[in-house]
C-alpha positions in Angstrom: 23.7 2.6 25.7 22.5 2.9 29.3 18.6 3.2 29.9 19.1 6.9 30.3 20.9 6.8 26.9 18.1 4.9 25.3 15.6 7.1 26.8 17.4 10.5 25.4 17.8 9.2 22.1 14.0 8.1 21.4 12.8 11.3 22.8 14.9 13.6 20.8 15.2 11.7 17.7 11.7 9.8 17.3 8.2 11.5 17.2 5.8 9.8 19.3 2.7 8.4 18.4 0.3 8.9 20.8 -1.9 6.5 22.2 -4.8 7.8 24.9 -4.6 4.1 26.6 -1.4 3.2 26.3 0.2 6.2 25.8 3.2 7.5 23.8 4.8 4.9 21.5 8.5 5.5 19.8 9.6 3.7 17.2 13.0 2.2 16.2 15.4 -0.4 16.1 17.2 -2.2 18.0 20.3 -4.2 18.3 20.3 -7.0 21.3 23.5 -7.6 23.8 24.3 -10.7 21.7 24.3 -8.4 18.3 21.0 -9.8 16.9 19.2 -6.6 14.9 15.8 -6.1 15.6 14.0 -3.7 13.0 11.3 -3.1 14.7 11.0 -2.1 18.1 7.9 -0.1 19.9 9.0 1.7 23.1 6.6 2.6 25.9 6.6 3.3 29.2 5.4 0.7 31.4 3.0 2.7 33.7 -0.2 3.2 31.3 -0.4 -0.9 30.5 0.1 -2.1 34.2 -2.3 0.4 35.8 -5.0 -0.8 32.9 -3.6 -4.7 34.0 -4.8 -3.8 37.7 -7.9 -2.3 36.5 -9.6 -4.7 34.8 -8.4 -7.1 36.7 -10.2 -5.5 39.6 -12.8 -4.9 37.8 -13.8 -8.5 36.4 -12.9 -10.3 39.8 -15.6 -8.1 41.5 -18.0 -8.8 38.2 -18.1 -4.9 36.8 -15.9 -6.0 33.6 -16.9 -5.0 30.4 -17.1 -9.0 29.9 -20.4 -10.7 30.9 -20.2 -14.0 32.6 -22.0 -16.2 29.8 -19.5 -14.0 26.8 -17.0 -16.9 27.5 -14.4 -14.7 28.3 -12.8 -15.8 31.9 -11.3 -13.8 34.5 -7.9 -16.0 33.5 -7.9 -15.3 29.6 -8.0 -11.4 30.3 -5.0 -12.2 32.8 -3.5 -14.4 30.1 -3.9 -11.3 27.8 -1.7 -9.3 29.7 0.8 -11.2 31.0 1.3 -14.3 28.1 0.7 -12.7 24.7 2.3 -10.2 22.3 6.1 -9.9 20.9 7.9 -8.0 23.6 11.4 -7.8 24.6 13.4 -6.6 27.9 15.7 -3.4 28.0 18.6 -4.7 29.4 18.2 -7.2 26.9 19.1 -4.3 24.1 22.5 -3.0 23.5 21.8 -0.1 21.3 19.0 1.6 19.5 18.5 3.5 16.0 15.9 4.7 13.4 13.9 2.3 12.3 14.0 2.0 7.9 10.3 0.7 8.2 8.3 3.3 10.7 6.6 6.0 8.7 6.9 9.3 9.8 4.3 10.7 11.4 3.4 13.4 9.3 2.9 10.8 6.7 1.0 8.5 9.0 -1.6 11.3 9.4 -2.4 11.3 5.8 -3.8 8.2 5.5 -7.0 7.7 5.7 -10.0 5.6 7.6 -10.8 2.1 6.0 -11.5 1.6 2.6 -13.8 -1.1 3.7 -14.4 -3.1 7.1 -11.0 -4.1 8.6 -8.8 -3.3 5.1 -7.3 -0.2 4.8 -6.1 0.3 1.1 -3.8 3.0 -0.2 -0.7 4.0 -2.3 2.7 5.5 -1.4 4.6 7.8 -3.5 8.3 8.0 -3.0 10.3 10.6 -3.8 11.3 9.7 -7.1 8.1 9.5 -8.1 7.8 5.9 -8.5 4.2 4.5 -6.9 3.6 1.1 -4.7 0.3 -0.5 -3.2 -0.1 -1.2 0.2 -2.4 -2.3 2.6 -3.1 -3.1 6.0 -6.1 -5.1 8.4 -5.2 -3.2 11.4 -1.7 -2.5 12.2 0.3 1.4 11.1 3.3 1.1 13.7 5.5 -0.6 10.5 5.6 -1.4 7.4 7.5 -3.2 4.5 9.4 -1.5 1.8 10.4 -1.9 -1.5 13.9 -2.5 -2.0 16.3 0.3 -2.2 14.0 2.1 -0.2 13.2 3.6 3.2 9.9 5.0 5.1 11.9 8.5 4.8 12.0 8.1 0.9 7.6 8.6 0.8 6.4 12.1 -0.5 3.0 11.1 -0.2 -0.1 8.9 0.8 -2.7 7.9 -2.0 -5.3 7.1 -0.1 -8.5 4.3 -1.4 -5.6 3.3 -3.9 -4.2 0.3 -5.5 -2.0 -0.5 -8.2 -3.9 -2.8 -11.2 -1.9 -6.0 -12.5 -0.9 -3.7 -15.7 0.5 -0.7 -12.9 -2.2 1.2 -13.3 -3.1 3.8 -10.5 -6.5 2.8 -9.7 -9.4 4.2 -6.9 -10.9 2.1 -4.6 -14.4 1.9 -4.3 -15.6 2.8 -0.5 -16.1 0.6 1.1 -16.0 -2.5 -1.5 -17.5 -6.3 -0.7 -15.2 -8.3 -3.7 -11.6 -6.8 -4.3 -11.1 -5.4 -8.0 -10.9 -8.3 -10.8 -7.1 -6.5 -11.4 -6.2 -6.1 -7.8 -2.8 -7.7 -7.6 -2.8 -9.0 -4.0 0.7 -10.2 -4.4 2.3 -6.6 -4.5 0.8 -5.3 -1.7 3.3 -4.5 1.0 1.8 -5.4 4.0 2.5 -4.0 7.8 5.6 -5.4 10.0 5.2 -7.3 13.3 7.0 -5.8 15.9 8.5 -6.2 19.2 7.3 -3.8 22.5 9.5 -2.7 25.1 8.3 -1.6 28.1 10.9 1.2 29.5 10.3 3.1 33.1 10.7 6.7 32.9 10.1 6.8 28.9 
């Protein structure tokens, strides 16, 4: 796929989610030039994250940074920030994109929630079939696991403050909670995904 290719295929096939900093982020997958498959893969344009780059970079050299000098933050970590961290990968290093099995629509997406308590968000997912699994995440909504046999197109429905007891029970969370359940079962809690970002011009 050219850029162009890639560009028309995100915006007609993937709904954005919309960011006000960083703006619009599509979500798919991706298959590299040397055929490795990358399942998930945020696409943005490049514009919104290098004008904030300049920004606070402007900002902190001439000591109006949202940073105080004694907060231990240097001018070089926030550069460091922007230019040496996160999982992010070129576009003419990808061959091909497609749907991602692990990005939740966005209709489902807005039916989740707020925290259940301070950095944990808690909830269920029903599938079509009916069939009910916990999940969980500190932070992150781009991506998420799934059960086997499954895809983020199979959910019917969010459960939100949710878990699943040890037994399988459908359970409520207490909002916000300090100690998880006594018959939380942390071990079947599909978590979020780390993903890649890809910065594309014109997106």
């Amino acid at each position: 796929m050219t850029t162009e290719e890639k560009i028309k295929f995100l915006k007609d096939n993937i709904e954005p989610l919309s960011d006000q900093i960083y703006g619009n982020g599509f979500r798919a997958s991706a298959y590299l030039t040397d055929g490795t498959f990358i399942p998930c893969v945020r696409f943005r344009n490049s514009k919104p994250i290098t004008e904030l780059a300049v920004k606070r970079f402007n900002d902190e050299r001439k000591g109006k940074g949202i940073f105080s000098r004694d907060s231990g933050m240097r001018y070089n970590d926030i550069v460091e920030s922007f230019v040496a961290k996160g999982n992010r990968i070129n576009e003419y290093d990808i061959d091909r994109i497609e749907k991602s099995p692990f990005a939740f629509p966005k209709e489902i997406l807005d039916q989740i929630r707020g925290e259940t308590t301070m950095g944990w968000t808690g909830f269920c997912v029903k599938m079509n079939d009916g069939k009910i699994f916990g999940y969980g995440s500190s932070f992150l909504f781009d991506f998420f696991q799934m059960p086997n046999g499954y895809t983020a197109t199979d959910i019917s429905e969010i459960i939100n403050h949710s878990y699943l007891s040890k037994s399988g029970q459908l359970k409520e969370h207490k909002v916000p909670f300090f100690d998880r359940p006594n018959d939380y079962d942390e071990k079947n809690i599909y978590r979020e995904r780390q993903f890649f970002d890809c910065y594309v011009d014109g997106l």
